[in-house]
C-alpha positions in Angstrom: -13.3 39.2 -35.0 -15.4 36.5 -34.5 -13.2 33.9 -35.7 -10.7 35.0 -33.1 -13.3 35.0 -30.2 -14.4 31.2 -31.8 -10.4 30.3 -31.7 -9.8 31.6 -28.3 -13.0 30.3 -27.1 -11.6 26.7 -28.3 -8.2 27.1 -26.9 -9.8 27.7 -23.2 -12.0 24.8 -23.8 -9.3 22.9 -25.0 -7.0 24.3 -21.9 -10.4 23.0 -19.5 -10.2 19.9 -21.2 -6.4 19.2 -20.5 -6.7 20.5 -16.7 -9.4 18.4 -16.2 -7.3 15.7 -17.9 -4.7 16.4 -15.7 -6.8 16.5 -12.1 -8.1 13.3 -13.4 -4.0 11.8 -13.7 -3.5 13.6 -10.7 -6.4 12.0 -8.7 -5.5 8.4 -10.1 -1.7 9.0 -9.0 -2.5 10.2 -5.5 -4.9 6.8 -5.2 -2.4 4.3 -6.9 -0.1 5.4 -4.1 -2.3 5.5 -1.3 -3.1 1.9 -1.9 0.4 0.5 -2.8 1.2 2.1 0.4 -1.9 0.5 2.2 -0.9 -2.5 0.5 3.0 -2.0 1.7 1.9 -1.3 5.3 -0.3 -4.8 5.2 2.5 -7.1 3.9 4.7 -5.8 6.5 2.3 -6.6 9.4 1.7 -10.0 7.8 5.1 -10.5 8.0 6.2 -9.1 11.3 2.6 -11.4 12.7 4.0 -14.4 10.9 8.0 -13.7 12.3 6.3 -13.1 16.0 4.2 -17.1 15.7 7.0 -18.7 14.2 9.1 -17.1 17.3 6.7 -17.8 19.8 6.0 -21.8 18.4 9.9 -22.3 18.5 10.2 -21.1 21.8 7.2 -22.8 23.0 8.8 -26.1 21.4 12.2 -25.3 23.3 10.4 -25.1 26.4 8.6 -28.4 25.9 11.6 -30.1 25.2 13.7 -28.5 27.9 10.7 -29.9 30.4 10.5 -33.4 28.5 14.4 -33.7 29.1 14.2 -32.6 32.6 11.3 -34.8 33.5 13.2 -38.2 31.8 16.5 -37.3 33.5 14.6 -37.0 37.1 
């Protein structure tokens, strides 16, 4: 009888073990994809920023231009 209690008493611990093994996966999975998300999120601002500048320069140059040419012709 004892040897059963020991056995069982080992396959809960060994059941603790695995759950805890398993919150522990679980935690790590739910943090990898909160910062490839975070990470995802960044990139796209960074690139939406750097689409708005290079917009905002080429217009800035067209202008420029537009007022060089209209200044020379007058």
């Amino acid at each position: 009888m004892d040897l059963v209690l020991s056995l069982v008493g080992s396959v809960s611990g060994l059941c603790d073990w695995s759950n805890s093994i398993m919150a522990v996966m679980v935690v790590v999975v739910v943090v990898v994809v909160v910062v490839v998300v975070v990470l995802v999120v960044v990139v796209l601002v960074v690139i939406v920023v750097v689409v708005v500048v290079v917009v905002v320069v080429v217009v800035v140059v067209i202008v420029v231009v537009v007022v060089v040419v209209i200044v020379v012709l007058l």
